[in-house]
C-alpha positions as CSV (number, residue, x, y, z in Angstrom):
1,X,48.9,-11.8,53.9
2,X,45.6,-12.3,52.2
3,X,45.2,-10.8,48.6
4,X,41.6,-9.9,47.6
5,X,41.4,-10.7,43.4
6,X,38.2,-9.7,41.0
7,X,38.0,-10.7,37.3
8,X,36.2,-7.7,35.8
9,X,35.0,-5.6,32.7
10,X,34.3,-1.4,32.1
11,X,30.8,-1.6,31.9
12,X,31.1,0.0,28.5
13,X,33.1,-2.7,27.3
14,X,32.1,-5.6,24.7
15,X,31.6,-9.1,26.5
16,X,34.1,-10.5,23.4
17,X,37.1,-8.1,24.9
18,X,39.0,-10.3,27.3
19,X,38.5,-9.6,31.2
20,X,40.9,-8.2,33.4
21,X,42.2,-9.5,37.1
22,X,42.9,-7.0,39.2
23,X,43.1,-6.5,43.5
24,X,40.8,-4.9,45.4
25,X,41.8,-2.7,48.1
26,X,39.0,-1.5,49.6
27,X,36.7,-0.2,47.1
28,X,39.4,0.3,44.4
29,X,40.5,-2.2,42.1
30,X,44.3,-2.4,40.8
31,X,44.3,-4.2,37.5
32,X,47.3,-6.6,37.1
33,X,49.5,-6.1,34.0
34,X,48.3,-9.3,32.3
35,X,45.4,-10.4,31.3
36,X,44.1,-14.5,31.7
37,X,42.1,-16.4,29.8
38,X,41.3,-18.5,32.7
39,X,41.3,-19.2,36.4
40,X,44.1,-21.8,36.4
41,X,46.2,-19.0,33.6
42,X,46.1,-16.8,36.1
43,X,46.9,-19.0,39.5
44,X,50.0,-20.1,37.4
45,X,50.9,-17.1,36.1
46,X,49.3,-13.9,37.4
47,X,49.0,-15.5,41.6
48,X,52.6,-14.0,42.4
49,X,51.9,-10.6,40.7
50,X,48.6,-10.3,42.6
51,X,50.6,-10.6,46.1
52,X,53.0,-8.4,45.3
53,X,51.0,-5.7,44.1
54,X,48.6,-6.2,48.0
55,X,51.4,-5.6,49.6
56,X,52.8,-2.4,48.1
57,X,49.1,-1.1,46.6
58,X,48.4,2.5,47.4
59,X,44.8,2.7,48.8
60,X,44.0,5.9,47.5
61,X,44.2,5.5,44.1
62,X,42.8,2.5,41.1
63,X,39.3,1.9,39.3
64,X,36.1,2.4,41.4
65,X,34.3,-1.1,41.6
66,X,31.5,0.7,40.7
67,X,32.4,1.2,37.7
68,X,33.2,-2.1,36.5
69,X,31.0,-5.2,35.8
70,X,32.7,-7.9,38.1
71,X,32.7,-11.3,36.7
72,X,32.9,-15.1,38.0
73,X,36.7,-15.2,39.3
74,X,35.9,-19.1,38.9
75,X,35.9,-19.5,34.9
76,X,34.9,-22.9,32.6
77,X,35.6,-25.1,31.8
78,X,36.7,-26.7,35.1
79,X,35.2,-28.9,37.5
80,X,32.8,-27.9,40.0
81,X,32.8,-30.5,42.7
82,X,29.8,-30.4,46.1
83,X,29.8,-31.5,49.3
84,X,26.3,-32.3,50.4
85,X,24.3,-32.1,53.9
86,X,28.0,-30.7,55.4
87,X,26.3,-28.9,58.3
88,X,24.8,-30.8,61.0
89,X,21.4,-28.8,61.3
90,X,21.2,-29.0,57.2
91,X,21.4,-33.0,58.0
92,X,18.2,-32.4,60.7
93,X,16.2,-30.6,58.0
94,X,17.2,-32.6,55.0
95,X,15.8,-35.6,56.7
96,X,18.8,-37.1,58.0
97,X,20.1,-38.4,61.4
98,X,23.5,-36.5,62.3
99,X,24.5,-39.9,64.2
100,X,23.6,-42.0,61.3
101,X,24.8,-40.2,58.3
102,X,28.4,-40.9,58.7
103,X,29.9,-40.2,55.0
104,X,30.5,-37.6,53.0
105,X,28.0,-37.0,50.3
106,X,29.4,-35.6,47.0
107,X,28.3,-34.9,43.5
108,X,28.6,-32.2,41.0
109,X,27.3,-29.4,38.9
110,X,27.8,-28.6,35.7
111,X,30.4,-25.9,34.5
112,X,28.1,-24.5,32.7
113,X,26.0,-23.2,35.9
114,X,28.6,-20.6,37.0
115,X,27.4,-17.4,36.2
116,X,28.4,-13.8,38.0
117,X,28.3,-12.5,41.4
118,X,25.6,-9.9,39.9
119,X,24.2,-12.1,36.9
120,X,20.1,-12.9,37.3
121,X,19.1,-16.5,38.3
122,X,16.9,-17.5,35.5
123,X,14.4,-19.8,36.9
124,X,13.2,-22.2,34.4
125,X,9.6,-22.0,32.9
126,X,8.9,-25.8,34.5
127,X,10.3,-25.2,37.9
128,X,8.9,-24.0,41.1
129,X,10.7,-24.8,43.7
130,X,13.8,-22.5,43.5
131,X,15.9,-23.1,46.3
132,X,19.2,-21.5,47.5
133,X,22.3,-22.4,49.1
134,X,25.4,-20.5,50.4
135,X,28.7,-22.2,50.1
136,X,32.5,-21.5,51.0
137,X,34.2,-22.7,47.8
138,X,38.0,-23.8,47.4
139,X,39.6,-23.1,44.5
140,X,42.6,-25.5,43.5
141,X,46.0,-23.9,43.3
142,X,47.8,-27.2,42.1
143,X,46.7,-30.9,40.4
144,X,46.0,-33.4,42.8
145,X,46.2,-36.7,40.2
146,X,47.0,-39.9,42.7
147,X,45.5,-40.6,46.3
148,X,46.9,-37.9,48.3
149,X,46.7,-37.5,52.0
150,X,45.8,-34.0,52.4
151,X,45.8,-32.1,56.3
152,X,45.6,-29.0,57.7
153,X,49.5,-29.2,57.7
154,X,50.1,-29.3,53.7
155,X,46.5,-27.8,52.1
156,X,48.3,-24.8,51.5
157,X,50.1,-26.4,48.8
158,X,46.6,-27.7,47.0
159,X,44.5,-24.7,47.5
160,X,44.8,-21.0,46.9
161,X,42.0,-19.2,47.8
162,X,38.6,-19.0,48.4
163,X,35.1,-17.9,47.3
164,X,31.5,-17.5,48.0
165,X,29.3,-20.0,45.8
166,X,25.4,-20.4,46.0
167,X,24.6,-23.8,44.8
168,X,21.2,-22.8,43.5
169,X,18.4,-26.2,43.1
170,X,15.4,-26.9,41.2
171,X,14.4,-29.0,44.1
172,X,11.4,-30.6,41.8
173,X,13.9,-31.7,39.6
174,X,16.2,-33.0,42.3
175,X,14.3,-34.8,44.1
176,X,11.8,-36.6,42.7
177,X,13.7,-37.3,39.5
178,X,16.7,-38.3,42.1
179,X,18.8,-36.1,39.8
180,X,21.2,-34.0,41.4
181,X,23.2,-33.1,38.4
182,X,20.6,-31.4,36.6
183,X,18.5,-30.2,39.6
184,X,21.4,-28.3,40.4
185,X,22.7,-27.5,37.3
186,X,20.6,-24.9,34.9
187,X,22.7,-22.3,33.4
188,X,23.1,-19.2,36.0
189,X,22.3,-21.8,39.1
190,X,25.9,-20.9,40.5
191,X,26.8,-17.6,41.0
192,X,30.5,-17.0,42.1
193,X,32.5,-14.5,43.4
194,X,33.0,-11.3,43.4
195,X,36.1,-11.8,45.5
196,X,38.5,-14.7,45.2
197,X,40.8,-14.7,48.3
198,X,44.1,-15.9,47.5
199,X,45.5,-17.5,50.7
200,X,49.5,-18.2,51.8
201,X,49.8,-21.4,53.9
202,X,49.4,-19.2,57.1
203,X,46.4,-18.1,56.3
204,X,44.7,-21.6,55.6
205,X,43.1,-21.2,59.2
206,X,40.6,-19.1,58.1
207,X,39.1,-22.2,56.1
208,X,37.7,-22.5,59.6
209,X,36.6,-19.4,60.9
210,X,34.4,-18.3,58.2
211,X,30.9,-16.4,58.4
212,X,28.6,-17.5,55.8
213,X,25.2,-15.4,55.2
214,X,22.9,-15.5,52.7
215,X,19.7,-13.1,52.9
216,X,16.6,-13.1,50.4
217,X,14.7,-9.7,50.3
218,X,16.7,-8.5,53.3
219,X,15.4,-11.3,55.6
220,X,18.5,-13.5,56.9
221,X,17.7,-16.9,55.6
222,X,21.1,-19.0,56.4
223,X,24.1,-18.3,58.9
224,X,26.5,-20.4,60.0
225,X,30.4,-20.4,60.6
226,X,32.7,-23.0,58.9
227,X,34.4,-24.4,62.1
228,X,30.8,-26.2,62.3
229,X,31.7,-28.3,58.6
230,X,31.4,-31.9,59.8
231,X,34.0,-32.7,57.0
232,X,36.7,-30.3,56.6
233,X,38.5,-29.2,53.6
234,X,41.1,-31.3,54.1
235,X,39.7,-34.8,54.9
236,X,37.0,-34.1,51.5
237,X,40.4,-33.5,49.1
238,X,42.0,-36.5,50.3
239,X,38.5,-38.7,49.9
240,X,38.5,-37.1,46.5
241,X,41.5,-37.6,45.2
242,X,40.8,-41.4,46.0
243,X,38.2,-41.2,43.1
244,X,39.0,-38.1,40.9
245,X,41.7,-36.1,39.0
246,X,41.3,-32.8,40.8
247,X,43.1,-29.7,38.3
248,X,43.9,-26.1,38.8
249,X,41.3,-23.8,38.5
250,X,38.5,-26.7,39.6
251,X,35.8,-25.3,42.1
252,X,34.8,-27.3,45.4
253,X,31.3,-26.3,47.1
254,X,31.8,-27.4,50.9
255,X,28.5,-27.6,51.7
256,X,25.4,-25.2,52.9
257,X,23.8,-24.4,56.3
258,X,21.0,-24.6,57.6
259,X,17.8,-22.4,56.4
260,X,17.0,-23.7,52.6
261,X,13.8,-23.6,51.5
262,X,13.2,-27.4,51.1
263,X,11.6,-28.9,54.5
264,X,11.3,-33.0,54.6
265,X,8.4,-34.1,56.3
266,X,8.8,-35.9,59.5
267,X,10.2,-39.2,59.6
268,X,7.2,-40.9,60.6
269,X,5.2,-39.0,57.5
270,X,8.0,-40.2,55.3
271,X,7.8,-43.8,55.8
272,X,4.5,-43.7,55.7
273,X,4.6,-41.8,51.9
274,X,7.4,-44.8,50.8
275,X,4.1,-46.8,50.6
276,X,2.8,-44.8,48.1
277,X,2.8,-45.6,44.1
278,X,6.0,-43.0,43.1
279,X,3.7,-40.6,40.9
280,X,1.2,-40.1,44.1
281,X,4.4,-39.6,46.7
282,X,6.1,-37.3,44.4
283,X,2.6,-35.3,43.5
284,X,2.0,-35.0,47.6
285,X,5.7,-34.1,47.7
286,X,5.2,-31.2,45.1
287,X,2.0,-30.2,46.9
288,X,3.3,-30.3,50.6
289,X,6.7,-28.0,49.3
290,X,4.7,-25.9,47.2
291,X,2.9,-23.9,50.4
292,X,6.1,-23.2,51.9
293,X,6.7,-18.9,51.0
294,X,10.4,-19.6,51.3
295,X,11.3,-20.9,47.6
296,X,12.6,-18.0,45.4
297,X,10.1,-16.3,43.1
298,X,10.5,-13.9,40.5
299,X,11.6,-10.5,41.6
300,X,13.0,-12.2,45.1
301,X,16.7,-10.7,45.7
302,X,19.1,-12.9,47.4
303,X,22.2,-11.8,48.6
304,X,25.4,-13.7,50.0
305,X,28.2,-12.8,51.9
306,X,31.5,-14.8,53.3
307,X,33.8,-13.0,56.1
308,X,36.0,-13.8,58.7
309,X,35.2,-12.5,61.9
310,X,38.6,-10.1,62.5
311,X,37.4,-8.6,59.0
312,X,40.9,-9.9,57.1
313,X,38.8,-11.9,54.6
314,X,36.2,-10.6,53.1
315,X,34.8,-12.7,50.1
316,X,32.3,-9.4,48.9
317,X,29.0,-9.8,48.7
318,X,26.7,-11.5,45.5
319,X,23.4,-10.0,44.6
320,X,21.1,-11.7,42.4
321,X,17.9,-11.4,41.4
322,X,15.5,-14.1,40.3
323,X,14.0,-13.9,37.0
């Protein structure tokens, strides 16, 4: 059985009163009867409680999610660890050949990026070319500190559950500064949650039948399902534990789909601009990107949503607006 968890505050509450955990049924909330500090506090000692109370929960009764401010169930400090170009057609429009590009591209963001499901994105004063980018992330339910071989077989025991991430980029930053870290990594630049979606070992198949969407002003931007990851959970924990202590609590963005914002020019137009001095490729990069309507603006709403197909996972929905 799946168990649907939100990290929350009364919106009359102080931001220095510590948040509660609670699972939602439906619209209701049933607060837990402890309250965690942090993500890996409450996998390793709130998880068990929060299964319990799904399975005997009366629908009918708990807190209206409206009347809470739902939070990041992903808190810092911990690790937030990206897969990048994990979609074939994100490959095709990223510039890449699918048949050539045969490793798995990783990096990270910054902690402090992870803001809430409902927080603004703050666009900074020298950036204009605001991207987005929906991701299936896997939170860690145990401490992966040697090489392990990880399948679909024993990934129940390393993860334990699920939410939706937007790995927000400054792509001027990004790309022309070759700087993914802090491209990627401005405070509020990773909304998570609402829902984290604790999942039992028999329920790590949905890792693969997943719909991601991601919308900005109503218009459907990105959609894709997660069968169509060219490398699956499994193989990317066992490639990182080869080069990373991996704890509880740590975050892991799988990768986005196709329909960002940022378009790379075809390949013929790109070996042509590698023969430019740097500061004229990057200005023509700036200026070619720059026409396209689909980087965020101020104002611009973007909202996410992860589900499974049969309905039994349902990672909520983030709404964000750009400032």
């Amino acid at each position: 059985m799946v168990c649907h968890v939100v990290r929350f505050q009364s919106s009359q509450t102080k931001s220095s009163i510590t948040p509660q955990w609670g699972v939602l049924v439906g619209n209701n909330i049933h607060p837990l009867s402890q309250s965690f500090t942090s993500t890996a506090e409450f996998l390793n000692s709130g998880k068990q409680e929060a299964l319990e109370l799904t399975k005997k929960t009366d629908t009918s009764k708990g807190i209206d999610i409206q009347a809470v401010k739902l939070l990041s169930p992903v808190t810092k400090p911990c690790q937030v660890l990206c897969q990048g170009a994990n979609y074939r057609q994100h490959m095709v429009e990223s510039g890449m050949n699918p048949d050539d590009k045969n490793f798995n591209m990783i990096f990270n963001k910054s902690a402090a990026s992870i803001s809430g499901p409902m927080d603004d994105v703050v666009r900074p004063a020298h950036v204009r070319l605001l991207d987005y980018e929906v991701e299936m992330g896997i939170v860690i339910g145990k401490p992966i500190h040697e090489s392990t071989q990880i399948n679909d077989h024993n990934i129940g025991d390393y993860v334990s559950g699920i939410v939706i991430g937007n790995d927000v980029s400054a792509r001027d930053v990004q790309v022309p500064q070759m700087q993914f870290f802090k491209g990627k990594s401005y405070r509020s630049f990773c909304p998570v949650g609402p829902v984290l979606c604790l999942l039992e070992k028999e329920d790590m198949h949905y890792l693969h039948n997943l719909e991601l969407t991601l919308k900005v002003n109503g218009e459907v931007r990105q959609f894709d399902v997660t069968k169509n990851l060219v490398f699956k959970p499994a193989e990317t924990l066992t490639e990182l534990s080869q080069v990373s202590d991996i704890n509880m609590g740590d975050l892991i963005l799988t990768g986005t789909p196709a329909g960002c914002a940022m378009r790379v020019p075809p390949p013929a137009i790109t070996r042509l601009s590698g023969l430019l001095p740097e500061p004229v490729k990057w200005k023509l990069f700036k200026k070619m990107q720059s026409k396209r309507a689909a980087y965020l603006q101020p104002g611009d709403i973007i909202e996410t949503s992860i589900r499974s197909n049969d309905s039994v996972v349902d990672l909520g929905k983030q709404v964000n607006r750009v400032v």
